[in-house]
C-alpha positions in Angstrom: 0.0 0.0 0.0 1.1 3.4 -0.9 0.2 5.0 2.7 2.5 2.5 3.8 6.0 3.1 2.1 8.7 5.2 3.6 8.5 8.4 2.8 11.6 8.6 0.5 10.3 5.6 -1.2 7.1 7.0 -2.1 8.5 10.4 -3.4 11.4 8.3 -5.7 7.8 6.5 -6.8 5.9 9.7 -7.6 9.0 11.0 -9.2 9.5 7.9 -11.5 8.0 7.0 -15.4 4.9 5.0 -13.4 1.4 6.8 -14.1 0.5 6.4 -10.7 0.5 7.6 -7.8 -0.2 10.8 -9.2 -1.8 14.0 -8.6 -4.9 12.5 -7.0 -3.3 10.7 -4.4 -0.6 13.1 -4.1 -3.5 15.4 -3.1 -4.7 13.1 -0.5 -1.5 12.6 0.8 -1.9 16.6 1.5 -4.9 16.2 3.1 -4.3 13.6 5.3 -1.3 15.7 6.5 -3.6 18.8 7.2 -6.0 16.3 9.1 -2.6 15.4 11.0 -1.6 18.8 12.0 -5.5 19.7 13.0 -5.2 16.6 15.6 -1.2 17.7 16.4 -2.2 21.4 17.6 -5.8 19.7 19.7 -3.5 17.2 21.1 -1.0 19.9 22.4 -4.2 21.7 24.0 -5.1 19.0 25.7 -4.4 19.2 29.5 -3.4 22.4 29.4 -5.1 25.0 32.2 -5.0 27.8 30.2 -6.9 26.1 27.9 -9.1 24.9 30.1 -12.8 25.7 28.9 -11.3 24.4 25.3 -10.6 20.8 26.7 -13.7 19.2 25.2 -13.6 20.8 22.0 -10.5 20.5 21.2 -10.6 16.5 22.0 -13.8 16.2 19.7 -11.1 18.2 17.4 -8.6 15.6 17.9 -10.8 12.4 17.1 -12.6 13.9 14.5 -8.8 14.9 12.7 -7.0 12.0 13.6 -10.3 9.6 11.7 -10.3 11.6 8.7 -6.2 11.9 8.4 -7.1 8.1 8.4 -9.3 8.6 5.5 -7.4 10.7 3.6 -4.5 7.8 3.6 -6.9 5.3 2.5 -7.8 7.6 -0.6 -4.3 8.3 -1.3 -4.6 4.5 -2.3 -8.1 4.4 -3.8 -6.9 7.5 -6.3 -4.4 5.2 -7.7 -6.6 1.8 -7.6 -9.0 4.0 -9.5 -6.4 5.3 -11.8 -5.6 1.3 -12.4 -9.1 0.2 -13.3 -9.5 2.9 -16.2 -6.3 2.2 -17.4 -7.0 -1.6 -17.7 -10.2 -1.1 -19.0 -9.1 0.8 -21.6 -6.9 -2.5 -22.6 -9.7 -4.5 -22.9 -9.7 -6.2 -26.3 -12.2 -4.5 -29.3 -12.0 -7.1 -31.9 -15.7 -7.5 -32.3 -19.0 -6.0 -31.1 -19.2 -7.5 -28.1 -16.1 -6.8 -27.0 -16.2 -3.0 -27.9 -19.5 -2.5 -26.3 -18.0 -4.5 -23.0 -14.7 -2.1 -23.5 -17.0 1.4 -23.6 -18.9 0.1 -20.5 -16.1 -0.3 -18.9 -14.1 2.7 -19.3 -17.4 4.2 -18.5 -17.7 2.9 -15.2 -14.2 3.4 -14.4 -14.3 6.4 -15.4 -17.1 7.7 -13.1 -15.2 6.1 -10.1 -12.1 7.4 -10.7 -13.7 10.5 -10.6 -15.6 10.1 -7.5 -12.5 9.6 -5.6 -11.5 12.4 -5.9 -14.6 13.9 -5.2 -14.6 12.5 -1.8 -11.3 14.0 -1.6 -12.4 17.4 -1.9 -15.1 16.9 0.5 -12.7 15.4 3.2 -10.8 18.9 2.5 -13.8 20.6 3.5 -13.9 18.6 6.6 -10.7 19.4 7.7 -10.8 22.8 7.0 -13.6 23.0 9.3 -11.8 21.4 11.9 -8.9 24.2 11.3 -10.9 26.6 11.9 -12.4 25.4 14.7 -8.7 25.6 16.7 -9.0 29.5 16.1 -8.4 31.5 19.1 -9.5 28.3 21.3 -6.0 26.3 20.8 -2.5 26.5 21.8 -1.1 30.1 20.6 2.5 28.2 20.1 0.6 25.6 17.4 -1.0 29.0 15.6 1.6 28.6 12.5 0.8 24.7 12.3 -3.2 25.9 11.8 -2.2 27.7 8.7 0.0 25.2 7.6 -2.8 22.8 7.9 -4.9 24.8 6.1 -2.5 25.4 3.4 -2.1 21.5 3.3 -6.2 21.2 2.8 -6.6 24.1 0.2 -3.8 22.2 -1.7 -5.6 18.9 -1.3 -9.1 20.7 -2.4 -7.6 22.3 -5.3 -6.0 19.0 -6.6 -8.4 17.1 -6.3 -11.1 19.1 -8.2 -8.4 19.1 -11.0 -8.5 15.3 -10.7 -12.9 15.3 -11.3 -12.5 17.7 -13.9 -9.6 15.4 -16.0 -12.3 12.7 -15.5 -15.7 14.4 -16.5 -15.5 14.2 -20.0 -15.3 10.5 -19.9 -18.4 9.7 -17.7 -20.7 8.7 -20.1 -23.9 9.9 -18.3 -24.0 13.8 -19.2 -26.7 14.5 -16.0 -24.4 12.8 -13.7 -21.0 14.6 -14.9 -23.2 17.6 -14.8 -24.3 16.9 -11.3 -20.9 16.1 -10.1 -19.2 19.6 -11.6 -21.9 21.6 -9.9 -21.4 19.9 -6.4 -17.7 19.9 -6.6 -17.6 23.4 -7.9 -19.7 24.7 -4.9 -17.4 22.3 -2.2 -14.1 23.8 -4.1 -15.5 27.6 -3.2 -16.2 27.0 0.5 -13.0 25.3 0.7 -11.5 28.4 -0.9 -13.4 30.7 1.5 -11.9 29.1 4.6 -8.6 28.8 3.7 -8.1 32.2 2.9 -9.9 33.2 6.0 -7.9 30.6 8.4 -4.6 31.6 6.5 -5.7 35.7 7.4 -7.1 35.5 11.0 -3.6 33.5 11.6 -1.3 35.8 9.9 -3.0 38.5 12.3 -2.5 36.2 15.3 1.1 35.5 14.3 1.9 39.5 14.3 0.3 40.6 16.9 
């Protein structure tokens, strides 16, 4: 498994002639380290007086950030199992009819879940964006930078990710449901947008004052 490997392993990986990993799960792999850094600045809240009518949020913080830095590893897999099933379907033999008709339905299908993947990415991004913001003024002033670095990591993983649906749309056979999927991901991709800009402002402020 990809989540697996050392890290220099998995970078001389990304960096090689191999399709995949690529973007996608190299997005998630962002993600799951905003996720981290969410639970790293709750965990370094917790037990500490000053902090003391944050104690309970910051712990729902922490579980909620540590499950979805879980989730985000997992998808740094599925993005490249994903990636695997379109390109094998699209070396499905055509000789006849049948076989063509069997290769389209295919593709199509792996098509449409390679890009819902990603999709899932983006809206784990908005998860963990929400949990960033949530630390705000209620967490550990020395953790303030790892906040915005957090949500740096998540806008990163957003943006990535919708690049990976849009790559994908054009394939999925079913016009309404490509349709569907752009306007959803287009209107998760703005939020996301929204609060990383406003996490990344409200700690520069805290950082100089």
């Amino acid at each position: 498994m990809l989540s697996e490997m050392k890290i220099n392993d998995y970078i001389d990986l990304l960096a090689s002639d191999a399709p995949a990993p690529g973007g996608g799960s190299a997005s998630a792999l962002c993600g799951a380290q905003g996720a981290g850094l969410c639970a790293m600045v709750a965990a370094l809240t917790l037990g500490k007086k000053k902090y003391e009518e944050h104690q309970e949020l910051c712990r729902d913080v922490y579980e909620q950030a540590r499950t979805l830095s879980e989730r985000m590893c997992a998808l740094i897999d599925e993005d490249t199992e994903a990636f695997n099933r379109v390109s094998a379907a699209f070396k499905l033999p055509k000789d006849t009819d049948e076989d063509k008709a069997a290769r389209k339905t295919a593709i199509a299908e792996a098509t449409l879940g390679a890009t819902m993947v990603p999709l899932d990415t983006l809206y784990r991004a908005h998860d963990g964006l929400e949990l960033a913001k949530m630390l705000i003024g209620k967490s550990n002033t020395n953790c303030a930078s790892d906040i915005g670095v957090a949500a740096l990591n998540l806008v990163s993983c957003a943006r990535g990710a919708w690049l990976n649906i849009l790559i994908n749309l054009g394939g999925i056979a079913d016009a309404e449901k490509a349709q569907e999927i752009r306007a959803k991901g287009e209107g998760i991709l703005a939020e996301c947008e929204s609060m990383g800009g406003d996490i990344y402002a409200a700690i520069l402020k805290q950082t100089e004052e």
